[in-house]
PDB file of N, CA, C and O in Angstrom, chain B, residues numbered from 101:
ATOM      1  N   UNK B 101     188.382  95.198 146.812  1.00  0.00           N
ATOM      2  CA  UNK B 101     187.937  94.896 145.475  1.00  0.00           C
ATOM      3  C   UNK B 101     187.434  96.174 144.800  1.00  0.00           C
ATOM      4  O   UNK B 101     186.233  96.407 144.660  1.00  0.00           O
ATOM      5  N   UNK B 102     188.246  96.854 144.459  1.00  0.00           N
ATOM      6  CA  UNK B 102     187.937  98.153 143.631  1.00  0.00           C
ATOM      7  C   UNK B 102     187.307  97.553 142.283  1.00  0.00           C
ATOM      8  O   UNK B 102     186.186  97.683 141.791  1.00  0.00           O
ATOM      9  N   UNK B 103     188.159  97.025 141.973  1.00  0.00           N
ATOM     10  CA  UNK B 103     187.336  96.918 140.276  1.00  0.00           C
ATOM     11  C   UNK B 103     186.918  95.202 140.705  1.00  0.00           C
ATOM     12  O   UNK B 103     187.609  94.430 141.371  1.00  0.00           O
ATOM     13  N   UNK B 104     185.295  94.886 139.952  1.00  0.00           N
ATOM     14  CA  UNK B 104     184.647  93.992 140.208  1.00  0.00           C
ATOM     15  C   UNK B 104     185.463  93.191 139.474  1.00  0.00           C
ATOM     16  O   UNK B 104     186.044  93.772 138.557  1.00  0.00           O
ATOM     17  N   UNK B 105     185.673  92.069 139.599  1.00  0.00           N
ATOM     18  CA  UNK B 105     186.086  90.740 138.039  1.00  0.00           C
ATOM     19  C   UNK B 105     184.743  89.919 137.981  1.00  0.00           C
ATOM     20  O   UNK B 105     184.210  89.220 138.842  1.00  0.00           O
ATOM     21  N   UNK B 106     184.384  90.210 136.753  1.00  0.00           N
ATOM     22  CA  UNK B 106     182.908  89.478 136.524  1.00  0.00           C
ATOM     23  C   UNK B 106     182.930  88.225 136.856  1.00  0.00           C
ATOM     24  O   UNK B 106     181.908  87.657 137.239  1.00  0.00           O
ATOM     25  N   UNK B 107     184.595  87.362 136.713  1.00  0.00           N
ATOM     26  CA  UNK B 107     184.364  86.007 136.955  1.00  0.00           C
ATOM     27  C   UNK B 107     184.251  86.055 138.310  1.00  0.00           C
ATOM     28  O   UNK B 107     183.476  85.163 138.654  1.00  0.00           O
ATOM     29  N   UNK B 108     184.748  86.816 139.460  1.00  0.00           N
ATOM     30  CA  UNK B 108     184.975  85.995 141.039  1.00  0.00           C
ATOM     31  C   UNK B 108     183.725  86.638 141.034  1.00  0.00           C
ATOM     32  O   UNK B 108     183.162  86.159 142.018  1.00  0.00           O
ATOM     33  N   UNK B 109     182.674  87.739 140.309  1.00  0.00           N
ATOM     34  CA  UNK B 109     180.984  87.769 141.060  1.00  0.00           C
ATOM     35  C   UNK B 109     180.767  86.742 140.706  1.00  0.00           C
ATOM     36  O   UNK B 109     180.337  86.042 141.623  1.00  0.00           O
ATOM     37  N   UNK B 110     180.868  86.112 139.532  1.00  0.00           N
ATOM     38  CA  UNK B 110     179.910  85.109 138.964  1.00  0.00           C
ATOM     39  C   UNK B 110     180.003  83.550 140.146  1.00  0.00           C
ATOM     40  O   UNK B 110     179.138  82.730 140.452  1.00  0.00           O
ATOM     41  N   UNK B 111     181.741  83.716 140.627  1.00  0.00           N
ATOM     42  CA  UNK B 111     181.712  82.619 141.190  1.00  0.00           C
ATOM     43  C   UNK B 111     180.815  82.669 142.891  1.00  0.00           C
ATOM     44  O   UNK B 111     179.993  81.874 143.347  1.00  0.00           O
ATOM     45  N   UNK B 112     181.396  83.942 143.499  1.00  0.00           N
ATOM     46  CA  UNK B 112     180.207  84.189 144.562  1.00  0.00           C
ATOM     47  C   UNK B 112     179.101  83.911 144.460  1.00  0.00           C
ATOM     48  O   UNK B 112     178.607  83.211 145.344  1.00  0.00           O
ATOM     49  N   UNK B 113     178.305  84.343 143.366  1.00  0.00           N
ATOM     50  CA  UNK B 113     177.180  84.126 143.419  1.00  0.00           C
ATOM     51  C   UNK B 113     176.841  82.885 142.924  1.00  0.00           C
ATOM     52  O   UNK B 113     175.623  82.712 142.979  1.00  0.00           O
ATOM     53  N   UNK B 114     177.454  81.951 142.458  1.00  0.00           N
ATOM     54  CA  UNK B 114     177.205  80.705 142.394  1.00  0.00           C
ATOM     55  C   UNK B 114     177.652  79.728 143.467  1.00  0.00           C
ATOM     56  O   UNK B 114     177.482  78.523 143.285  1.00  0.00           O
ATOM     57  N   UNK B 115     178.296  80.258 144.735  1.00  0.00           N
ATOM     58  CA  UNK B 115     178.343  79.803 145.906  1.00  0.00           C
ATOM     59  C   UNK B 115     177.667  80.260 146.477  1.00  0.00           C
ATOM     60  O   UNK B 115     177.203  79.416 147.244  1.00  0.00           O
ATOM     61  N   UNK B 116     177.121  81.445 146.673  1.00  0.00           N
ATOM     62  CA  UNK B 116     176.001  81.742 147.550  1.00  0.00           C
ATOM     63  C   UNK B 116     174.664  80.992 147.230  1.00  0.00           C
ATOM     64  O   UNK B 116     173.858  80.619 148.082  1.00  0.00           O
ATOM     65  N   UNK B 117     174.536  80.809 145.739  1.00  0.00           N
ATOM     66  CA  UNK B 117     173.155  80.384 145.270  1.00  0.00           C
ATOM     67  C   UNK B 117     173.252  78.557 145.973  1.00  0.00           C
ATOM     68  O   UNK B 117     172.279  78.008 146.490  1.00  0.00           O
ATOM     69  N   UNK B 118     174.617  77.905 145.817  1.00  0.00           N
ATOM     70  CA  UNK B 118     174.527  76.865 146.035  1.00  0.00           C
ATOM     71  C   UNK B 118     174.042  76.631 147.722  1.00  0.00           C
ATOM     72  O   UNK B 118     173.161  75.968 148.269  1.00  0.00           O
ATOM     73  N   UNK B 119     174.967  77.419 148.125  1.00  0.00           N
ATOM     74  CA  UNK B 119     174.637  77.126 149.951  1.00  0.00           C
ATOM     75  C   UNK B 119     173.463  77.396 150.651  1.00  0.00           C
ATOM     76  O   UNK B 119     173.125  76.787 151.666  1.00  0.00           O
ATOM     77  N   UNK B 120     172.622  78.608 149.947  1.00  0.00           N
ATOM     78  CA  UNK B 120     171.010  78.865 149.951  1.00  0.00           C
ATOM     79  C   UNK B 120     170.134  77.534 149.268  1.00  0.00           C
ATOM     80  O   UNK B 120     169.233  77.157 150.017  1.00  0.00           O
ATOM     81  N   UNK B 121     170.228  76.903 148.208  1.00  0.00           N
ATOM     82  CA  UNK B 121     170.059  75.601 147.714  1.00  0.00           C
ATOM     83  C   UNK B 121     170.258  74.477 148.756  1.00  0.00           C
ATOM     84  O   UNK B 121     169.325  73.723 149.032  1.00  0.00           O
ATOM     85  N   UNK B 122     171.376  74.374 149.289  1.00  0.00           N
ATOM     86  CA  UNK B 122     171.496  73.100 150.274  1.00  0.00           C
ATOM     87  C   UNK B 122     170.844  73.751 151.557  1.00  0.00           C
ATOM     88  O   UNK B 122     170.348  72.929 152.328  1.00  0.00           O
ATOM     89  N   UNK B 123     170.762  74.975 151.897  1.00  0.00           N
ATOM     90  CA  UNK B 123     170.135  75.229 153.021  1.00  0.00           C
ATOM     91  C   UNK B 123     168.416  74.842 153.197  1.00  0.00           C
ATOM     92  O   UNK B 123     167.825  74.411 154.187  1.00  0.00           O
ATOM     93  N   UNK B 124     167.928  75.162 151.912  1.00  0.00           N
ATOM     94  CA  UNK B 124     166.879  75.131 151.523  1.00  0.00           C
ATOM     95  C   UNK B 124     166.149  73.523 152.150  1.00  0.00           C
ATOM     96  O   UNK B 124     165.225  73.272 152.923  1.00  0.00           O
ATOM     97  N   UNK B 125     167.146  72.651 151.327  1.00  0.00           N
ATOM     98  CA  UNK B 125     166.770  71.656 150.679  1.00  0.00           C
ATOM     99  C   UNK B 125     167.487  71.117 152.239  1.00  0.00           C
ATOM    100  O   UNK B 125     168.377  71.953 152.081  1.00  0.00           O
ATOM    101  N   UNK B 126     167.664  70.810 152.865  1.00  0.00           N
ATOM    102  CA  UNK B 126     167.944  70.704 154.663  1.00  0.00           C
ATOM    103  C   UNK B 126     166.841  71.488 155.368  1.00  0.00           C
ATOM    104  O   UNK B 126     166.351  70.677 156.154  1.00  0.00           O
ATOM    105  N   UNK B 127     166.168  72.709 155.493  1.00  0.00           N
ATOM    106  CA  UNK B 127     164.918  72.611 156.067  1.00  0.00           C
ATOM    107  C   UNK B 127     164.205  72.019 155.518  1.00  0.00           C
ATOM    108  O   UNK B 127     163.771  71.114 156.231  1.00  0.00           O
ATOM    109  N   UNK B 128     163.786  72.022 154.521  1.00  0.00           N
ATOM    110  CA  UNK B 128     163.039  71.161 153.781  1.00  0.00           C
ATOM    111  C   UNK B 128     162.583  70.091 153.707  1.00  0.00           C
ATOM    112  O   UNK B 128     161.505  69.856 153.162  1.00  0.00           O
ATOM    113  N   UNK B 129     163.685  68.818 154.506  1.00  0.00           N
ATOM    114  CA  UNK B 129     163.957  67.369 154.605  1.00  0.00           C
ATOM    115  C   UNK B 129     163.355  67.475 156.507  1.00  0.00           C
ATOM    116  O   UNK B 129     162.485  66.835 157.098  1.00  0.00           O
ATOM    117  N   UNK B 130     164.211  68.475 156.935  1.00  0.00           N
ATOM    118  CA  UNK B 130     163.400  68.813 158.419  1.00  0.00           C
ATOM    119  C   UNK B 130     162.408  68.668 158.458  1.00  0.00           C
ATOM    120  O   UNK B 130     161.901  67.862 159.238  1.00  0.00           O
ATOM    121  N   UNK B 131     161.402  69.752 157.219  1.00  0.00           N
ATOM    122  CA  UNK B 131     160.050  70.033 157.835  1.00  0.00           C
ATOM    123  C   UNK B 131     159.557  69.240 157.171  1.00  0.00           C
ATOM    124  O   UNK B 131     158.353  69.489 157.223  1.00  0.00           O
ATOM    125  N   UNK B 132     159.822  67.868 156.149  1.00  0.00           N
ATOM    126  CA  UNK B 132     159.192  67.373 156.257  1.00  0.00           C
ATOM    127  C   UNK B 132     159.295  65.801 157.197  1.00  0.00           C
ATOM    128  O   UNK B 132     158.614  64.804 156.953  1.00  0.00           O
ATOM    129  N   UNK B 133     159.885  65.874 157.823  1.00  0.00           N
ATOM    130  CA  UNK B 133     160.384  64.967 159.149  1.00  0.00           C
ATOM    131  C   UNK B 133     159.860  65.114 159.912  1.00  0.00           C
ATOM    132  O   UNK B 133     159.330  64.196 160.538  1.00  0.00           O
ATOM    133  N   UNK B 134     159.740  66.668 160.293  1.00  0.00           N
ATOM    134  CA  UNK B 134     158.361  67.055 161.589  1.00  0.00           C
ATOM    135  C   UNK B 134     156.871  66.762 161.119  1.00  0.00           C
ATOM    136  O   UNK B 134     155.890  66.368 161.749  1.00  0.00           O
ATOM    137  N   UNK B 135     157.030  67.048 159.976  1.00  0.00           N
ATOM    138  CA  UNK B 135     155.470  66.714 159.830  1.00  0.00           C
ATOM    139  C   UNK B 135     154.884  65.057 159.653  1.00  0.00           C
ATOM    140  O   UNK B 135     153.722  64.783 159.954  1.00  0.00           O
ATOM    141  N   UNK B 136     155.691  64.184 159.213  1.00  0.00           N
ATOM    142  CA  UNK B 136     155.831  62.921 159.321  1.00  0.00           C
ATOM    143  C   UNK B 136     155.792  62.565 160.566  1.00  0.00           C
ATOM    144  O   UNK B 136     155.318  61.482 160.911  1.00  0.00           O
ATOM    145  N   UNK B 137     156.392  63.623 161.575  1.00  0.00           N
ATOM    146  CA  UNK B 137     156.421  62.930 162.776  1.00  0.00           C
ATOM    147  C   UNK B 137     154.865  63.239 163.808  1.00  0.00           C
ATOM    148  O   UNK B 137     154.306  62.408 164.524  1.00  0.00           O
ATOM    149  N   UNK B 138     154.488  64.575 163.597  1.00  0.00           N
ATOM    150  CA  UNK B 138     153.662  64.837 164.182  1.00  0.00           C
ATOM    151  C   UNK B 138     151.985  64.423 163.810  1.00  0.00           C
ATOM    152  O   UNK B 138     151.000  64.600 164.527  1.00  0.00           O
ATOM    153  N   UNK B 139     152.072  63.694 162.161  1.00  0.00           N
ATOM    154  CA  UNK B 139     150.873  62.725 161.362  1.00  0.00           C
ATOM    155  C   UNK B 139     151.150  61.613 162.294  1.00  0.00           C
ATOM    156  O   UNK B 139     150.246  61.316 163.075  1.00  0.00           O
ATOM    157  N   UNK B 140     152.351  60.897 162.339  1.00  0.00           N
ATOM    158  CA  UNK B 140     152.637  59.514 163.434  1.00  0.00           C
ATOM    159  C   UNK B 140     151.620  59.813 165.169  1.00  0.00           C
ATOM    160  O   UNK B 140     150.931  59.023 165.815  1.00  0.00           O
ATOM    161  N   UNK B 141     151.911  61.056 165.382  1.00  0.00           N
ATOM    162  CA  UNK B 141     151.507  61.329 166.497  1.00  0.00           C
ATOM    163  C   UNK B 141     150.419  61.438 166.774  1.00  0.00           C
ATOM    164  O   UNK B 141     149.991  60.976 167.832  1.00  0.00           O
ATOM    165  N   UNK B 142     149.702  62.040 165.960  1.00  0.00           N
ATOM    166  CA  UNK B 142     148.191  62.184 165.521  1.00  0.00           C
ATOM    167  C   UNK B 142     147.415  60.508 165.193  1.00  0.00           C
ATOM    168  O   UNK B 142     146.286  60.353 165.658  1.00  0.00           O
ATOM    169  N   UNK B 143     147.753  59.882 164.776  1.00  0.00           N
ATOM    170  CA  UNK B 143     147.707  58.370 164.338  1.00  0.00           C
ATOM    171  C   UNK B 143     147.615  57.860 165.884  1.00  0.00           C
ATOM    172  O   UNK B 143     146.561  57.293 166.170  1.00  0.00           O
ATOM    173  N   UNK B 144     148.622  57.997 166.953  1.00  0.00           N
ATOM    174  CA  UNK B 144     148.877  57.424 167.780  1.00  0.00           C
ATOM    175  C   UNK B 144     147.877  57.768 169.335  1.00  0.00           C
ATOM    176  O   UNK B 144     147.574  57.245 170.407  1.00  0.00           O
ATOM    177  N   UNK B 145     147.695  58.851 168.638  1.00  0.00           N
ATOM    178  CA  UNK B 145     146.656  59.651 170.246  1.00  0.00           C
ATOM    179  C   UNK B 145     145.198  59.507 169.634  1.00  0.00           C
ATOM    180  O   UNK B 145     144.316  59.387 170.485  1.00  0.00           O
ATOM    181  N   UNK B 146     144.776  59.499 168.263  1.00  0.00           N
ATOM    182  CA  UNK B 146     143.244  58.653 167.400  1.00  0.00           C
ATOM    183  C   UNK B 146     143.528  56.931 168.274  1.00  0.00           C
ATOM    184  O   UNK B 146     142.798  56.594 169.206  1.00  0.00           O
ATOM    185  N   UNK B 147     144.304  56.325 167.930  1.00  0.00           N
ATOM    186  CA  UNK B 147     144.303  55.426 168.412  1.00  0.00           C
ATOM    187  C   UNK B 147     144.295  55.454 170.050  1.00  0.00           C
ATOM    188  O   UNK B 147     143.429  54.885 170.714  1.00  0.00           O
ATOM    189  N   UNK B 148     145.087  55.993 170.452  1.00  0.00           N
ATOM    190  CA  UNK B 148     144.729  55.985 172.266  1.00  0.00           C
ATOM    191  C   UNK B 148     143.444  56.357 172.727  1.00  0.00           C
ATOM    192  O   UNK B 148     142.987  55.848 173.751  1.00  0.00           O
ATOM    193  N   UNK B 149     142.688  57.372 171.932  1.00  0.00           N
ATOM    194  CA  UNK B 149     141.253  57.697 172.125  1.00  0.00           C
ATOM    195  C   UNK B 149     140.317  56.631 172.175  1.00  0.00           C
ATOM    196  O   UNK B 149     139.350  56.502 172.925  1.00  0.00           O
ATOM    197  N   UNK B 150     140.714  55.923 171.320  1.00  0.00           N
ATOM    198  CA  UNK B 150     139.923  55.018 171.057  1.00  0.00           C
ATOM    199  C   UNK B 150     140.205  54.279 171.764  1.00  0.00           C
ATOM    200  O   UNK B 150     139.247  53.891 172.433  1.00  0.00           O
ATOM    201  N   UNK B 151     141.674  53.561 172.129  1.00  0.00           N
ATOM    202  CA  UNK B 151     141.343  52.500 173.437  1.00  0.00           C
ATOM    203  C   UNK B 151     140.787  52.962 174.243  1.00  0.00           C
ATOM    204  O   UNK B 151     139.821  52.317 174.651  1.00  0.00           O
ATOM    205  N   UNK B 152     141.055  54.179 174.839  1.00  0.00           N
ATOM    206  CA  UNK B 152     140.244  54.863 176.154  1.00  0.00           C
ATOM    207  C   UNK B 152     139.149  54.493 176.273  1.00  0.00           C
ATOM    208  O   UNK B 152     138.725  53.611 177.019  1.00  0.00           O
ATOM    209  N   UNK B 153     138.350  55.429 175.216  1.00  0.00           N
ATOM    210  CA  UNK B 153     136.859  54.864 174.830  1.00  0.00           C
ATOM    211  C   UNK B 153     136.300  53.752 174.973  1.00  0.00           C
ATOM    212  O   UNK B 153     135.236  53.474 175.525  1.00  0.00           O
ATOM    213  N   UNK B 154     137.284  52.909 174.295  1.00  0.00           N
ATOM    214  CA  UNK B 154     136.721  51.148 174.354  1.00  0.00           C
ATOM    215  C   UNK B 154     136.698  50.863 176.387  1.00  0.00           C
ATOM    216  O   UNK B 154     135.826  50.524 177.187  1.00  0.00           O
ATOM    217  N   UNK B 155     138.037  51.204 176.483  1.00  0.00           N
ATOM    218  CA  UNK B 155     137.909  50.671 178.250  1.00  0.00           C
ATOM    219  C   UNK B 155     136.671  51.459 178.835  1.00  0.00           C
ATOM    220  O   UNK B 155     135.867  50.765 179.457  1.00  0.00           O
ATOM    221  N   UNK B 156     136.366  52.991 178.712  1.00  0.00           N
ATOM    222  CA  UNK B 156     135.485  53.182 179.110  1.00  0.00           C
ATOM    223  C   UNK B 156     133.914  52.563 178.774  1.00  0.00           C
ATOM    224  O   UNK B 156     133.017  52.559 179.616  1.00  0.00           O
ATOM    225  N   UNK B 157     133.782  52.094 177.518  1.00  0.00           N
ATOM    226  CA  UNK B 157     132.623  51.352 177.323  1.00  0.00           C
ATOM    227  C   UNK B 157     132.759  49.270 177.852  1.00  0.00           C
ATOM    228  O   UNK B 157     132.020  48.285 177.879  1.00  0.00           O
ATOM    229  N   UNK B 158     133.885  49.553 178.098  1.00  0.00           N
ATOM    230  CA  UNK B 158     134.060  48.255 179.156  1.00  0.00           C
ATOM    231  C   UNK B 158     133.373  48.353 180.538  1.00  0.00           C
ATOM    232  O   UNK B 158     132.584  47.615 181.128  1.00  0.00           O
ATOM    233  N   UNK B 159     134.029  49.668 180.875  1.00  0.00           N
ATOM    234  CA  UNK B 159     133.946  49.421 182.585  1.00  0.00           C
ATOM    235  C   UNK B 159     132.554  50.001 182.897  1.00  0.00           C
ATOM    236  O   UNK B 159     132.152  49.739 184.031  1.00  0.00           O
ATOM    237  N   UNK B 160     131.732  50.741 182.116  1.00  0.00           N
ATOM    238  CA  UNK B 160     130.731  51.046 181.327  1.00  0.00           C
ATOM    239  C   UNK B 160     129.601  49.983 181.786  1.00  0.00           C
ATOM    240  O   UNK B 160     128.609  49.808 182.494  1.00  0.00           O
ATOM    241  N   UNK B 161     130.241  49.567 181.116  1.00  0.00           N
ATOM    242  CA  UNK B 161     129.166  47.796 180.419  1.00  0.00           C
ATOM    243  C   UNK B 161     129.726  46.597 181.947  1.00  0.00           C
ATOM    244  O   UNK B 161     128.765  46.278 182.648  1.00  0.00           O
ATOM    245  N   UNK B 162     130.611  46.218 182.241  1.00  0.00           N
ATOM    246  CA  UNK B 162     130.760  45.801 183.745  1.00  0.00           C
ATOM    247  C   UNK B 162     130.008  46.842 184.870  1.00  0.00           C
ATOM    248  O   UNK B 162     129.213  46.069 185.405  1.00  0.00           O
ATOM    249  N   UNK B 163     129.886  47.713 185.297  1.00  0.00           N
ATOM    250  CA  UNK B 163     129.038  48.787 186.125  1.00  0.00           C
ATOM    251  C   UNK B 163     128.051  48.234 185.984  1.00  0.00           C
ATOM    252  O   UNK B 163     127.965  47.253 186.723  1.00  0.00           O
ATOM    253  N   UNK B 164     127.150  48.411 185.305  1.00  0.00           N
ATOM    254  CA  UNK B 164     125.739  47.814 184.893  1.00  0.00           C
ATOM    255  C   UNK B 164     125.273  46.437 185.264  1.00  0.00           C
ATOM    256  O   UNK B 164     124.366  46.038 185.995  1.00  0.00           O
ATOM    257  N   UNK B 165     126.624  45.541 184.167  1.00  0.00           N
ATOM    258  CA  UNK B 165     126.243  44.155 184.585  1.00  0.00           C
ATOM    259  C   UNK B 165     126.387  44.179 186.154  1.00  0.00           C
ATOM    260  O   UNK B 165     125.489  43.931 186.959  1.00  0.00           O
ATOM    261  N   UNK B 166     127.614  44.506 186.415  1.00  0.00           N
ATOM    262  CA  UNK B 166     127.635  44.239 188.281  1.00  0.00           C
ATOM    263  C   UNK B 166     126.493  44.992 188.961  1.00  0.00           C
ATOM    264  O   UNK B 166     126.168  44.316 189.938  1.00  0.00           O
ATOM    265  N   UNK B 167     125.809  45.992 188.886  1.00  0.00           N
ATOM    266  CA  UNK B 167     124.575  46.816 189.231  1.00  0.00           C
ATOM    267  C   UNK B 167     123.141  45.634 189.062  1.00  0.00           C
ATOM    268  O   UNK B 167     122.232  45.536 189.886  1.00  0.00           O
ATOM    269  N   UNK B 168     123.283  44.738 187.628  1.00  0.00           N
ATOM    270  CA  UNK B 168     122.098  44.003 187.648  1.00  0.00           C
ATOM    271  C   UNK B 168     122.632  42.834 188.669  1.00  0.00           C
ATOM    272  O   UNK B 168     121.976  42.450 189.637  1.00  0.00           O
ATOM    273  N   UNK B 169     123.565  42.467 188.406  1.00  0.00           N
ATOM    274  CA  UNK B 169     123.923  40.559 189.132  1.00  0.00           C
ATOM    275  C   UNK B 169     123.311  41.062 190.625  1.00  0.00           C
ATOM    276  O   UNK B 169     122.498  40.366 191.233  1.00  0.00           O
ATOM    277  N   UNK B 170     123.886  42.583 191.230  1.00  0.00           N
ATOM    278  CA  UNK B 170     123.593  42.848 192.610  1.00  0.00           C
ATOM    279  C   UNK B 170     121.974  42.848 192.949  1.00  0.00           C
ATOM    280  O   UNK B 170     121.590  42.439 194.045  1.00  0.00           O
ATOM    281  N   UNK B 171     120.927  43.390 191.827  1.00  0.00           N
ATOM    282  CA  UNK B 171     120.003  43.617 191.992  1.00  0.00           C
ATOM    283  C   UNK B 171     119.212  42.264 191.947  1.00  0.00           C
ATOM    284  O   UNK B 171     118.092  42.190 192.452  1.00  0.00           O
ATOM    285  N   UNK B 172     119.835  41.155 191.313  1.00  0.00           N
ATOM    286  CA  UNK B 172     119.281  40.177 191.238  1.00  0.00           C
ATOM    287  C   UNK B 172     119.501  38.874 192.450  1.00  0.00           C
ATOM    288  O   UNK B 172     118.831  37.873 192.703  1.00  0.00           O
ATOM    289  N   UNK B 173     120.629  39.376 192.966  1.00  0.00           N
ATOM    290  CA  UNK B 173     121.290  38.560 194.392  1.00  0.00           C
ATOM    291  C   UNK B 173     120.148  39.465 195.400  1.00  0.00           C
ATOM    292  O   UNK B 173     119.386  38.754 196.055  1.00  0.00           O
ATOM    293  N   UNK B 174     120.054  40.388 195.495  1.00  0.00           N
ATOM    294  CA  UNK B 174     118.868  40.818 196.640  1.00  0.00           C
ATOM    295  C   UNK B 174     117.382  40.361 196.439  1.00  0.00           C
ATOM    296  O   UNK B 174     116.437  40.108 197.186  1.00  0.00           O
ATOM    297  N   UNK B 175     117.596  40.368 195.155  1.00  0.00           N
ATOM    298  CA  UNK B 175     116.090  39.539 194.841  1.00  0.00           C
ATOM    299  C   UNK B 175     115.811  38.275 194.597  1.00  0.00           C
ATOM    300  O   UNK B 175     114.775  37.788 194.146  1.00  0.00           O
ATOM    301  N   UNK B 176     116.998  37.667 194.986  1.00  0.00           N
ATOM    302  CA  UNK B 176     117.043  36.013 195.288  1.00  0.00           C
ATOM    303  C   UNK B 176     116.808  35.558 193.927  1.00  0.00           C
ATOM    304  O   UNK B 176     116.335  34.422 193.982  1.00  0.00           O
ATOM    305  N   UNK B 177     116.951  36.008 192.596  1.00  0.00           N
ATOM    306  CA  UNK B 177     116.977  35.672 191.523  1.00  0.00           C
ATOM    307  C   UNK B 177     118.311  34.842 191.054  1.00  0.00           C
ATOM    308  O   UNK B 177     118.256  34.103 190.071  1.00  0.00           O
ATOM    309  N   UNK B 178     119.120  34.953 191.568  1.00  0.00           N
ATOM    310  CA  UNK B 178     120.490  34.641 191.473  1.00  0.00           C
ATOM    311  C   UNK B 178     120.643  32.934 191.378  1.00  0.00           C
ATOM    312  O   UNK B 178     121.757  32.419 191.287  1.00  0.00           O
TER     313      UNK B 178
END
């Protein structure tokens, strides 16, 4: 291409601009897919914390009760 033709730059560069555009706009839809996914995830391990928690304030709260029922079977309170 010795001598430029203004039309085939113009058209390059309106294919390059387009395929940078769809490239764009494809990470774009990605990152926001990952981040949708990793808010889901975050949602999901708040919530597992919290069951944890709860079972631990279960087995928590059974320890104790079973610690008193025992203390009260030796002391013939039962």
């Amino acid at each position: 291409m010795s001598e430029t033709d203004p039309k085939s730059v113009q058209d390059l560069t309106n294919v390059v601009q387009t395929l940078l555009q769809q490239m764009q706009d494809k990470f774009q839809t990605m990152s926001d897919q990952i981040i949708g996914r990793i808010d889901e995830m975050s949602t999901r391990i708040d919530d597992l914390e919290k069951n944890i928690a709860d079972l631990m304030t279960q087995a928590g709260v059974e320890e104790i009760e079973g610690a008193e029922n025992k203390s009260k079977e030796d002391h013939g309170t039962l």
